[in-house]
N, C-alpha and C positions, 0 to 999 in steps of 0.2 A: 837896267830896268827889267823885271821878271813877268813876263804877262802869261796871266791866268786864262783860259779860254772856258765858256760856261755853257752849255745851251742843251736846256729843257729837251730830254728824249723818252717819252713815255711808254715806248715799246720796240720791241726789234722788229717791226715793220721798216721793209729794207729802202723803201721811200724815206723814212723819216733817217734811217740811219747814213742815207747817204746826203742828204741836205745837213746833219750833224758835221759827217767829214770836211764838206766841202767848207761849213761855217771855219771850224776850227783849224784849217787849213789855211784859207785865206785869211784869218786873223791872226795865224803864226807864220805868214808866209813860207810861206814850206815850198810852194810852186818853185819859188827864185833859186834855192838847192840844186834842182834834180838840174841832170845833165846827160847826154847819150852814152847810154854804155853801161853807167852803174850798175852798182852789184846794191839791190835794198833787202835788209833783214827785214824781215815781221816776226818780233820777239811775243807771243803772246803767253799765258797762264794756262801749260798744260799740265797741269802738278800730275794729274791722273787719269786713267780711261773711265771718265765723267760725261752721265749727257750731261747737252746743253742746259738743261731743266732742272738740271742738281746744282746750277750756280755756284759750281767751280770752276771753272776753266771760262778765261776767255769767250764770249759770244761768234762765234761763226759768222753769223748776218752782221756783225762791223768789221771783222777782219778783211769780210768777202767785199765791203763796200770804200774800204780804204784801198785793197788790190785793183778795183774799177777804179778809182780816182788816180792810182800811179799809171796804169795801164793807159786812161786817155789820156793820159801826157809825157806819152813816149816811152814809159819806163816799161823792160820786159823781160829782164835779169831780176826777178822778185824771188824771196825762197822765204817759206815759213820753215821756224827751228826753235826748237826748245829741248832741253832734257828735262823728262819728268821724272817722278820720284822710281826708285830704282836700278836696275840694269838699265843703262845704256847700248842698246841692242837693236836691228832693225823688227824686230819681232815686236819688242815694249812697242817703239813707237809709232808700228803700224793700228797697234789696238788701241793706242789712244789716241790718234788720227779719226778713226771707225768710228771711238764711243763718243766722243767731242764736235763727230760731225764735221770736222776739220780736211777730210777726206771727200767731202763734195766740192769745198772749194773749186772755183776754176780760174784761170790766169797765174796760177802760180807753183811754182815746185814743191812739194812737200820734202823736207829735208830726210834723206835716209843717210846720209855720212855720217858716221858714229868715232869718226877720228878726232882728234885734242890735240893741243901743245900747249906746254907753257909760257907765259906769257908775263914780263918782268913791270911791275906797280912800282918806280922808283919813287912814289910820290904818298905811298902806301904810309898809314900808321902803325897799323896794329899788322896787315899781312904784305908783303913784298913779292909776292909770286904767286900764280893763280891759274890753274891747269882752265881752259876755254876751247868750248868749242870752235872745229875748223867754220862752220856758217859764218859765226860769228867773228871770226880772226877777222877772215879773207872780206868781210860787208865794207864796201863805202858808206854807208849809210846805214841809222840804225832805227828801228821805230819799235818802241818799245808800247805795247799792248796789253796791261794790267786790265785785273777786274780790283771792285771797290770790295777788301774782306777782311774781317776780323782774323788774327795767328794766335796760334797757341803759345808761341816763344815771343815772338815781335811784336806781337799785339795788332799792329795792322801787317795786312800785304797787300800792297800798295807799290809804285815805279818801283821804289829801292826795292823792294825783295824781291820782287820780280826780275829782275836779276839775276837770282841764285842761279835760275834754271839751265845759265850758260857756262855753271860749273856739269861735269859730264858726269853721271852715272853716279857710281859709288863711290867717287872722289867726293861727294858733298857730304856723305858720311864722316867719311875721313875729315874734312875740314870740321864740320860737328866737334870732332875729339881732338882739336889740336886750340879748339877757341870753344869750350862748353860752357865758359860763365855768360850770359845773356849781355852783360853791358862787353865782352872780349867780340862776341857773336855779331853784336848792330856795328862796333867799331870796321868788324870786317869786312860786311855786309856793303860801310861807306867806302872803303877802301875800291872794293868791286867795283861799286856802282860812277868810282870816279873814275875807273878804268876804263872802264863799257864805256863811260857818257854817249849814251843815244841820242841823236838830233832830234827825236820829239817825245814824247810819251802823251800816249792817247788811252786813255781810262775806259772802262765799260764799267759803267754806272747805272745803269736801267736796271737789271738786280741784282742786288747786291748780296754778302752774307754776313752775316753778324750772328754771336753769340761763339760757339766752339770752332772756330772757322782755323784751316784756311778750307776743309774738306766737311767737317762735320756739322758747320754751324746750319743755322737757319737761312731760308730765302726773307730777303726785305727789298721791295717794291720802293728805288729810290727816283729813278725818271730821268737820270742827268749823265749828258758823258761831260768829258772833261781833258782839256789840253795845253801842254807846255812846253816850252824845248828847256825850263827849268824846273827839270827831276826833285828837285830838295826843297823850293818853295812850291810844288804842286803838293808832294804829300804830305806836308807841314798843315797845309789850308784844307787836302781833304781830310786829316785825321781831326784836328781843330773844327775848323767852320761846316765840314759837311757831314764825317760819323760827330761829333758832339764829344769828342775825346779829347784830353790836356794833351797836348802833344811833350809837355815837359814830363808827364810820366813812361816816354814810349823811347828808350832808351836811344835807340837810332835818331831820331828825331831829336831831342835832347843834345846829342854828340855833335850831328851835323849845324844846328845853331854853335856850339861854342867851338867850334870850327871855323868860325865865320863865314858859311856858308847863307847867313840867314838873317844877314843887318838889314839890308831893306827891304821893306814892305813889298810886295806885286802889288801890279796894277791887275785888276780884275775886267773882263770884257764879256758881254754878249747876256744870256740871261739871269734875272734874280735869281735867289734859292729860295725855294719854301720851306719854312723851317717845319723839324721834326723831332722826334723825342733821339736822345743820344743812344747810340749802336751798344747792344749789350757786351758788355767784354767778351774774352774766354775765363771759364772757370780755372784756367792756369793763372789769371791775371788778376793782382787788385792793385787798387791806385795804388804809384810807389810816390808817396808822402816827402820823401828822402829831398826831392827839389828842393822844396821849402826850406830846408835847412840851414845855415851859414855854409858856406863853399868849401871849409876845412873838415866840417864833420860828413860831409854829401856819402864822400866813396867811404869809411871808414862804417857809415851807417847801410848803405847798402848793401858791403858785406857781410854784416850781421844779419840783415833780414832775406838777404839771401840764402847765405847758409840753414838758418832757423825757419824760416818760412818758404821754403821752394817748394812747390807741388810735385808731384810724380805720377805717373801714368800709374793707371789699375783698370784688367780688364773686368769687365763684367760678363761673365762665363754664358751667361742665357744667349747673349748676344751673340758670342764670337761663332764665328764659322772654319775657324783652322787653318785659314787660307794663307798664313804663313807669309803675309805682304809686311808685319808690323817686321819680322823676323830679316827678311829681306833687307830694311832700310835700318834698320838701329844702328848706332854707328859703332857702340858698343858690345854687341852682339851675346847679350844677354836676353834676348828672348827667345825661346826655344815653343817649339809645339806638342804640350804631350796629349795624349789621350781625346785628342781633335780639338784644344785650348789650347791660347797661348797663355805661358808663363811668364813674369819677366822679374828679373832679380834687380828688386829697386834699391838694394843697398848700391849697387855701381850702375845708378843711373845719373845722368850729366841732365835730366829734363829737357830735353833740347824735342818732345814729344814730335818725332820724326813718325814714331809709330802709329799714331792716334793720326796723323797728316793720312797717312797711306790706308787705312782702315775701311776697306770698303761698308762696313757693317755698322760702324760706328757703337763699336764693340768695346774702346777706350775712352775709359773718362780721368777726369785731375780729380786727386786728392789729396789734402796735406799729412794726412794721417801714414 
């Protein structure tokens, strides 16, 4: 049985957010885990050096209120870590430590080891070996810290992509080019995330982003965290029940149901939801209809509308600032900076909009043209 954990948080007042943990803790028992000595990860969403008030990354005021709840109960081997978009360096991740505000924290290490190894998925589908950060190798324990946000390629990100971040640096480029079709990408994405399997995943849901997200979209005032030690039916129910989204059009999601990852139902605990209008997509994204279809024409038809209808990055020149971060992450390394604009050569583009992710300026937009 998969239980859902719910409870109404209508602000990152650090009172309310730690009556949240402590809810959703003892309704996942999570206390019965810890043991003396552990090594506990805090995986949280630091794609970029984001304040907190750009609702990207992670909220500070719950990571900081989950580190109080392990700390009174013995635990004192805590280390936050993530690789964000870019070089994997102590330098990147001092500044996005700084701009994320993650850097106040207290009771806990902020990860500077910037060392990997690979690491064998014998259980893999689509990939079989996956370069991981050392934090994350060496964690007994893994708690995994998404925010609730619209993707430009995955459509949400959410536990599973959240994820990504413990591929290191500009190996996730790399992986971008070895899996660039979208349904190659979410299959990987499961493979990952069955690797990782974290013992809880705790959502920051108080605000959220939707429209061009995971960097660019809009702030939306959603009220709710949210928690599971089951990664596959947590995101299923908040791309479904909480952004207003088909989860059979969100490829990962899609994958991981016919996986059998997703036969029965969760049970649900703690508060209702009030309903609200459905999360805007990304302009990369429109419904893929293809579900619906009989089962033998599914892939042969998403081929086609792949191919025909995939968007592609274009900057918008007023905007851009030159800052050379899209150029940084492409995996394909067709974008160049001339004359203080970036360029990007959209005939050998894989859309995997890594660029528009990193985009301080919000200088990339999708277009199919």
């Amino acid at each position: 049985m998969s239980l859902i954990s719910v409870r109404k948080t209508p602000s990152y007042d650090p009172g309310l957010l730690r009556e949240a943990v402590d809810f959703h803790f003892a309704a996942l028992g999570v206390e019965k885990d810890l043991r003396p000595g552990m090594k506990v990860l805090l995986k949280p969403n630091l794609l970029a050096a984001r304040k907190p008030e750009q609702v990207v990354t992670t909220h500070p005021a719950l990571v900081q209120a989950v580190i109080d709840w392990l700390r009174e109960r013995g635990i004192r081997d805590i280390t936050l870590a993530d690789s964000p978009g870019g070089p994997y360096n102590e330098i990147r991740l001092r500044s996005v430590y700084a701009a994320s505000k993650m850097d106040t924290l207290t009771g806990v290490t902020l990860n500077s080891d910037t060392s990997s190894a690979q690491v064998d998925q014998p259980q893999g589908k689509i990939c079989h070996r996956f370069p991981v950060i050392d934090p994350v190798r060496q964690a007994d324990y893994v708690i995994n810290l998404p925010k609730v946000k619209t993707h430009g390629m995955t459509v949400v990100s959410l536990g599973i992509k959240n994820l990504f971040g413990v591929i290191p640096g500009l190996e996730k480029p790399a992986i971008h080019c070895r899996y660039p079709g979208w349904e190659e990408f979410a299959g990987m994405l499961l493979d990952l995330a069955s690797l990782v399997r974290p013992s809880v995943t705790l959502v920051d849901g108080v605000t959220a982003m939707e429209g061009d997200g995971p960097a660019g979209g809009d702030p939306r005032a959603l009220g709710y965290t949210f928690a599971s030690r089951d990664l596959f039916h947590l995101d299923w129910f908040l791309a479904g029940t909480v952004m207003g989204l088909d989860p059979e059009t969100i490829p990962m999601l899609r994958q991981a149901r016919e996986r059998g990852w997703l036969e029965d139902p969760p049970v649900l605990t703690g508060d209702p939801l009030e309903p609200g209008p459905p999360f805007r997509r990304p302009k990369t994204q429109s419904a893929d209809f293809t579900g619906y279809l009989p089962g033998f024409l599914r892939k042969p038809a998403r081929a086609v509308t792949d191919r025909l209808f995939r968007p592609r990055p274009k900057v918008v020149e007023k905007k851009c600032v030159g800052c050379g971060r899209c150029a940084e992450s492409c995996p394909q390394h067709i974008i160049a900076i001339e004359n203080g604009k970036a360029k990007i050569d959209r005939r050998r583009c894989i859309s995997c909009f890594c660029c528009q992710e990193m985009c301080p300026a919000k200088a990339i937009q999708s277009t199919r043209a």
